[in-house]
N, C-alpha and C positions, 0 to 999 in steps of 0.2 A: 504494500500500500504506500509507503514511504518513497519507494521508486517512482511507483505511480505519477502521487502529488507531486515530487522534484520535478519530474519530466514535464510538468505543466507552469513550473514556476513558482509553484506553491512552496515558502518553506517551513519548515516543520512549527516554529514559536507562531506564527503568524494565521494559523485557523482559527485557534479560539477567540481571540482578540473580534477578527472579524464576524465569528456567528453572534458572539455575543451582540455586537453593534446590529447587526440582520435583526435580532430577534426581538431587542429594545426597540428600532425601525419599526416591525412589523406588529409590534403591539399600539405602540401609537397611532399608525394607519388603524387598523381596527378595532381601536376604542373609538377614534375618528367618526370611521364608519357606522359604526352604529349609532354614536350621538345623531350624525344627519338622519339616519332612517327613523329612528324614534322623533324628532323634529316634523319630519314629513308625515307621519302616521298621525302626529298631533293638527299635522295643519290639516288631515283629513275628518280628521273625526269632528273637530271643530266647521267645519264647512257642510258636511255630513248634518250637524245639529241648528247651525243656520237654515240650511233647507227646509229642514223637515219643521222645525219654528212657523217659516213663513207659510210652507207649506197650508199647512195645520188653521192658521188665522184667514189665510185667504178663503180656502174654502169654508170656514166657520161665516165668515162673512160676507160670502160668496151674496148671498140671497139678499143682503141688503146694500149691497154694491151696486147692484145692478137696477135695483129698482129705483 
């Protein structure tokens, strides 16, 4: 394996260092990520509840609107 990784330039003190930094990277991406999805599922549900609000009053009211 040590042959391996030399033959690519890889040297031996020098992998952990960098997964460790990959894997710090790849946590903050996806704590990232999820804060905007939960962000965007709020701005749905929220629009979702506006809807259905107005929804709800229009037609309650429907019959004296028109008249």
């Amino acid at each position: 394996m040590e042959k391996w990784l030399s033959s690519l330039g890889i040297e031996q003190g020098s992998v952990k260092p960098e997964l460790q930094k990959a894997v710090s990277e790849s946590g903050s991406t996806l704590i990232d990520g999820i804060s905007h999805a939960i962000s965007g599922l709020a701005e749905l549900a929220t629009f979702l509840k506006l809807s259905a609000f107005t929804t709800f009053f229009y037609l309650k009211d429907r019959p004296s609107i028109r008249a």
